[in-house]
C-alpha positions in Angstrom: 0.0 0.0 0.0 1.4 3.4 -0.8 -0.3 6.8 -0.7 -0.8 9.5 -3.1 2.0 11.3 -5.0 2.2 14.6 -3.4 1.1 17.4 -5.5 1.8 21.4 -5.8 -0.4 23.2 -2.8 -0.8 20.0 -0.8 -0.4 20.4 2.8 2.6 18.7 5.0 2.3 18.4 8.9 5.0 18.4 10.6 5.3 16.4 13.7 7.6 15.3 16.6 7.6 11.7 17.3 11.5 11.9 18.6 12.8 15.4 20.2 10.8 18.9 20.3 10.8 21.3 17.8 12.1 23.8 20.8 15.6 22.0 19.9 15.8 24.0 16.2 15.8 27.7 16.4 13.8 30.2 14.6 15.8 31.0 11.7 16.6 27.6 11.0 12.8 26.6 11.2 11.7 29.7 9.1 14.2 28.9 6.6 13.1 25.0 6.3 9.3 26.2 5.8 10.4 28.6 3.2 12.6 25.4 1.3 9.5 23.3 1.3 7.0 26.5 0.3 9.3 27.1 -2.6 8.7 23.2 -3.5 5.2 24.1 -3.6 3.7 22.8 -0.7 1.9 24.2 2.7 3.1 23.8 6.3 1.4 23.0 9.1 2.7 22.0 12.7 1.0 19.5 14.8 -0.2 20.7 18.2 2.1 19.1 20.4 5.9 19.8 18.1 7.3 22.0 20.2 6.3 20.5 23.6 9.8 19.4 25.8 10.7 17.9 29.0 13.7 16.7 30.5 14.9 14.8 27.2 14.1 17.2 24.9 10.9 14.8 23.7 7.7 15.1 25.3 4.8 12.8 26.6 3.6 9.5 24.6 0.3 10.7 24.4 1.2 14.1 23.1 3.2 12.5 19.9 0.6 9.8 19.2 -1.9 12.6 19.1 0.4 14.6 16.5 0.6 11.3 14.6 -3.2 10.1 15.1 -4.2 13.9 14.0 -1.8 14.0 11.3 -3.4 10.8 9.7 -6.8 11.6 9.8 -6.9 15.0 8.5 -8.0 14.6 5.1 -5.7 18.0 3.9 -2.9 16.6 4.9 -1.2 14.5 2.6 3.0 13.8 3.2 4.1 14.4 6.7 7.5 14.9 8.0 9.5 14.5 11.5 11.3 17.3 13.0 14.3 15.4 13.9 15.4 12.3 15.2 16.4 11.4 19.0 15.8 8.1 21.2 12.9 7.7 22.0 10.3 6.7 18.7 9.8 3.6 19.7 8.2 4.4 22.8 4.7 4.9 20.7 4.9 1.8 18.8 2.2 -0.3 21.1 0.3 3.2 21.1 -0.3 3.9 17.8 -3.8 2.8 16.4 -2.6 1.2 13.0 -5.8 0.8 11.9 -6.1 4.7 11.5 -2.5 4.6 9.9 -4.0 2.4 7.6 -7.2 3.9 6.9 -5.7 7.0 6.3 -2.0 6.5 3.6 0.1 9.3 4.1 3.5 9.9 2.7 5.7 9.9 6.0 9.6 10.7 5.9 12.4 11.1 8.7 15.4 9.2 9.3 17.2 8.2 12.1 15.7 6.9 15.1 12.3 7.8 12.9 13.6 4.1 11.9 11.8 2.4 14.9 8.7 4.3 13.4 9.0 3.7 9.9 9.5 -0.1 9.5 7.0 -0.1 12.7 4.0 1.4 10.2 5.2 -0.6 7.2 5.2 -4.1 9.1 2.0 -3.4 10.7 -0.2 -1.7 7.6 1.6 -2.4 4.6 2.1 1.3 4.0 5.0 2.5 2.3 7.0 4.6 4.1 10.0 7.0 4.1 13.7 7.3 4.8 15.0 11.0 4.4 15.2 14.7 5.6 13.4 15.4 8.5 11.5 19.1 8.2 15.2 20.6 10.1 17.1 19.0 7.2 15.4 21.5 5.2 16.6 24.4 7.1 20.2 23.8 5.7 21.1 26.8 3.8 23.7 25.4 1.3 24.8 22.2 0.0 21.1 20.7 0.1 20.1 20.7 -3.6 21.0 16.9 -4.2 18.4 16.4 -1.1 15.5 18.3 -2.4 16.1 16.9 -5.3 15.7 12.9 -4.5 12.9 14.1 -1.8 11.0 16.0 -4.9 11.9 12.9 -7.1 10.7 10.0 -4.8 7.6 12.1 -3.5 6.2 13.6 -6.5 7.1 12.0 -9.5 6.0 8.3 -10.9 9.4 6.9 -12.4 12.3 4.6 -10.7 15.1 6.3 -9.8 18.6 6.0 -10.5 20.7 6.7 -7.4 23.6 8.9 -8.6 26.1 9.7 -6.4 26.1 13.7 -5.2 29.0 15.9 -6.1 30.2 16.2 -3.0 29.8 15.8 1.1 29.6 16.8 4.4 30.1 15.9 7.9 30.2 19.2 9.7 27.7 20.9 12.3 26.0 23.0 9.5 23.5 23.7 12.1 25.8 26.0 14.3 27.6 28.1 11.3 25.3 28.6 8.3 28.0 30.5 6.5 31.4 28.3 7.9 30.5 24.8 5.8 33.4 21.6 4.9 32.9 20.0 1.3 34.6 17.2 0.7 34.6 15.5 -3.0 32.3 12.3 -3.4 34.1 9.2 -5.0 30.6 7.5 -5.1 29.7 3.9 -3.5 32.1 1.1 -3.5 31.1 -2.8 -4.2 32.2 -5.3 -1.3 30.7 -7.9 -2.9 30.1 -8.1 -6.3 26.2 -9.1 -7.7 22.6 -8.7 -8.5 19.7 -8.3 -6.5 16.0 -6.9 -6.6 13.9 -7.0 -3.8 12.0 -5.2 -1.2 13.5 -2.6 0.8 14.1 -2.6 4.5 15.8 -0.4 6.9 17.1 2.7 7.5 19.4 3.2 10.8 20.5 0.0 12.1 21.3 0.2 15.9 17.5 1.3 15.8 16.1 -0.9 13.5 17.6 -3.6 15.6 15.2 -2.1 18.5 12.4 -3.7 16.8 14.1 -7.6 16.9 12.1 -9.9 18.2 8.7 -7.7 18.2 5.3 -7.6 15.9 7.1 -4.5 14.7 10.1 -5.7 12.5 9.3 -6.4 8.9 10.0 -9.5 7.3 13.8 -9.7 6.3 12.8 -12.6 3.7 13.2 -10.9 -0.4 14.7 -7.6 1.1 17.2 -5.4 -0.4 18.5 -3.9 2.9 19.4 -0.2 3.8 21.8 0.1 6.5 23.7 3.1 8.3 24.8 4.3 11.6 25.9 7.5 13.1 28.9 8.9 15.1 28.0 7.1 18.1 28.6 4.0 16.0 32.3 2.2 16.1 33.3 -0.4 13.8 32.8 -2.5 16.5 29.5 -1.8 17.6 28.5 -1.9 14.0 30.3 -5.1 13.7 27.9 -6.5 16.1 24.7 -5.1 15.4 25.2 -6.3 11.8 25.6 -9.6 13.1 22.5 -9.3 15.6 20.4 -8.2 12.3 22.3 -11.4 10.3 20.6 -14.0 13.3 17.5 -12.9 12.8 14.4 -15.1 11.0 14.2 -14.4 7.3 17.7 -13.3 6.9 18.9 -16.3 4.7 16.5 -15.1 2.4 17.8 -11.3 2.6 19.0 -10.3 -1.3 21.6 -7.4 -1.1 22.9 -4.6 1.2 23.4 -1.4 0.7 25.5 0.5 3.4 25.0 4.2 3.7 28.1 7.0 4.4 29.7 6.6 7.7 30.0 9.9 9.9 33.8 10.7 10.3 33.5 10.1 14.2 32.6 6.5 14.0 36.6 6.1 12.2 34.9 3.6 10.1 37.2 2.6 6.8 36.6 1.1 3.2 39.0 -1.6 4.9 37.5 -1.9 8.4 34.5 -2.6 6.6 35.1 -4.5 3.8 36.9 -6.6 6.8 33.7 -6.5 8.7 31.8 -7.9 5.8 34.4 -11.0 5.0 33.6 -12.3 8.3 30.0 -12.9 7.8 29.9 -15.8 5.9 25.8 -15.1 5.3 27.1 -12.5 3.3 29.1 -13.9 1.0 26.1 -15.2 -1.3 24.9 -11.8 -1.6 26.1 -8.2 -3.5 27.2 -5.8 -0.8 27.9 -2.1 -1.8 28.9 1.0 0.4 28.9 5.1 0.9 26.2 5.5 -0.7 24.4 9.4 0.3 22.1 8.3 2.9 23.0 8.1 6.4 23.8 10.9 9.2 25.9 12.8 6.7 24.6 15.2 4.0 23.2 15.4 1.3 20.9 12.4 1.7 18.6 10.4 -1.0 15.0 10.0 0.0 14.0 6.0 -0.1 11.0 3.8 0.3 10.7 1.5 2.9 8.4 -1.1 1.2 9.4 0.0 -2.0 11.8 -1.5 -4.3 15.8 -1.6 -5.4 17.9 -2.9 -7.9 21.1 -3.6 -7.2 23.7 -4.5 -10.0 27.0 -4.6 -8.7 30.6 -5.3 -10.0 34.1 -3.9 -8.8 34.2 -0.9 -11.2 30.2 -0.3 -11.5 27.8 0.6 -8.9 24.3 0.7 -10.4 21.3 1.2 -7.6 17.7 1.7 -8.6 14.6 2.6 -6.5 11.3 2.8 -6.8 7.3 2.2 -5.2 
């Protein structure tokens, strides 16, 4: 199940299912509602975004209201998270699905918006979104290549080639507007050469793996997966929450992986990784590719949890499709 295309003039809520809105400050927030006015499209907030307590989140019942509200009002038709945090999966047995599913909506976030995402598509069928939250729009350079896969995926009907951006960033943009590091982008790497089409799963992996062993992890069997981890991530720790994902049901039956951009603080390497990856002899039947622009980096591609990839693979070609 997948909803509506969005349109010029429809309306996009915004709402906080992780930290407040009271975490982004005014100018960044203005600049974000102008980015996604210029696409075409209305703003609205949800009653409860900018609610905050002790964590920077706010009550269960406040953010299932947002989401509940968000659903069922029939002029709204994509909505998008503020930001990410810890805490998303706290609504996940609080959520009516059935209103989810009554009521398709284009949701998009990334992060621990993972727990949420893969939660909805599991229990509804609905397609679902990995990409900017509403503060990823109040970047104020070096965000075209992310407005343009969000635009692509969102509003447009064809697959879409995943070409690598021009260049990257790692840096706080959020602090210093004006005082931004670019670094050239090489494009994704091949671990392990191959072809696969499937469904695809994931988004963050330290949160997806949150969901193991719950009514709210998708079914791993056919799935193209989309993996990445942030700077609290360690070659290590990725190391074994790959392998906790590898043990779970359905995995033998798992078609390709595609591994997003590591953040500079997690001292990931093309060789820690493509170490990593010989050691998992599950993996070995299946094509493997890295760095591609998704992740806790920018610029980021917008992807469909749900959807579908294509993944052709070979040492000195990296081809990656998506689509609904």
């Amino acid at each position: 199940m997948k909803a509506a295309k969005l349109q010029t003039g429809d309306e996009i809520r915004i709402v906080s299912p992780s930290r407040s809105l009271s975490m982004i400050s005014e100018a960044n927030r203005a600049l974000a509602v102008e980015r996604l006015e210029q696409m075409g499209f209305k703003v609205s907030f949800g009653q409860n975004v900018s609610e905050s307590d002790k964590f920077i989140s706010s009550s269960i019942a406040s953010r299932v209201e947002d989401l509940h509200d968000a659903f069922r009002d029939p002029q709204v038709k994509g909505i998008l998270t503020t930001i990410g945090g810890f805490n998303a999966n706290q609504l996940l047995r609080h959520l009516d699905y059935s209103i989810i599913a009554a009521n398709p909506k284009r949701l998009c976030g990334y992060s621990d918006i993972t727990a949420l995402s893969n939660a909805i598509y599991a229990q509804t069928g609905l397609i679902t979104y990995t990409g900017p939250h509403f503060s990823t729009f109040g970047m104020r350079h070096g965000n075209e290549y992310t407005a343009e896969y969000f635009q692509q995926l969102m509003m447009q009907a064809d697959p879409i080639l995943v070409e690598p951006s021009g260049a990257w960033s790692d840096d706080p943009w959020y602090l210093d507007q004006e005082k931004r590091v670019f670094d050239p982008n090489v494009g994704p790497y091949s671990i392990i050469e191959g072809e696969a089409h499937g469904t695809l799963i994931g988004g963050n992996l330290c949160t997806l793996n949150l969901l193991q062993g719950t009514e709210f992890m998708p079914n791993l069997a056919g799935a193209v997966l989309f993996l990445e981890d942030d700077y609290e991530s360690s070659p290590a720790t990725f190391d074994r929450d790959l392998q906790s994902l590898i043990h779970q049901p359905g995995f033998g039956q798992v078609r390709g992986i595609v591994i997003g951009r590591f953040q500079r603080e997690s001292h990931m390497t093309k060789e820690l990784l493509t170490q990593i990856i010989a050691t998992k002899q599950e993996l070995q039947r299946i094509p493997v590719i890295a760095d591609v622009d998704f992740g806790h980096t920018t610029p980021m591609i917008t992807f469909p949890v749900g959807g579908q990839a294509v993944l052709k693979a070979s040492q000195d070609k990296v081809r990656l499709t998506i689509s609904e």
